[in-house]
C-alpha positions in Angstrom: 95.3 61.6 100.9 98.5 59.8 101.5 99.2 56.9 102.5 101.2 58.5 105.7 97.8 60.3 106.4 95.8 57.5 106.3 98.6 55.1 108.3 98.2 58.2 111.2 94.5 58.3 111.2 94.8 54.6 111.6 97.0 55.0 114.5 95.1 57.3 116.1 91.9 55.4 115.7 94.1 52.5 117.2 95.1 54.7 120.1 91.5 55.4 120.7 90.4 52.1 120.7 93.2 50.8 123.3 92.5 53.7 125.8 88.6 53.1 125.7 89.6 49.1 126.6 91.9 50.0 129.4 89.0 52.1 130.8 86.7 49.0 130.7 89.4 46.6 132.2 89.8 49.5 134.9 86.2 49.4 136.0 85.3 46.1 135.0 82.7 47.4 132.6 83.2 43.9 130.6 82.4 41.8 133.3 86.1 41.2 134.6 86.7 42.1 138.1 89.5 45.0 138.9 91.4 42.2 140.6 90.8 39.0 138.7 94.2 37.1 137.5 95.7 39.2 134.6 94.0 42.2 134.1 97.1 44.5 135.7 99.1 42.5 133.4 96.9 42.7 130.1 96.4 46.9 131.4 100.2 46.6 131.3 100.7 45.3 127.7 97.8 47.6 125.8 99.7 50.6 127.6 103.0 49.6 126.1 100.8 49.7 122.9 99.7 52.9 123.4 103.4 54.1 124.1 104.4 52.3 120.5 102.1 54.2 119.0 102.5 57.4 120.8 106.3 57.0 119.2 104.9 56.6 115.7 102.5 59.3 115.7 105.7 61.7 116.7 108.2 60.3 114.8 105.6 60.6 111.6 103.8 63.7 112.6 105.6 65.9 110.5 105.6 63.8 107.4 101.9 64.5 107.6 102.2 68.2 107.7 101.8 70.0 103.9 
């Protein structure tokens, strides 16, 4: 593998983890409440994450490609 592979996966795994925690936030699976103080805001910044890393995946996707 190479190390491009391996920084995608990572990204993607990343990704994956940061839409499952928006999910939870969203229905206050963790025990925060939909409305408490913050949780648009922290929704906010993981999205912005997401976005980041939307923008490496495509700007590195075709490194990846054989």
């Amino acid at each position: 593998m190479t190390a491009i592979h391996d920084l995608i996966e990572d990204w993607i795994k990343m990704r994956s983890t940061l839409q499952q925690q928006i999910k939870l936030l969203e229905s206050g699976g963790i025990g925060v409440r939909s409305n408490a103080l913050g949780t648009e805001s922290t929704i906010g910044r993981i999205k912005k994450c997401i976005d980041e890393l939307n923008s490496l995946l495509k700007e590195h996707a075709s490194a990846d490609r054989p």
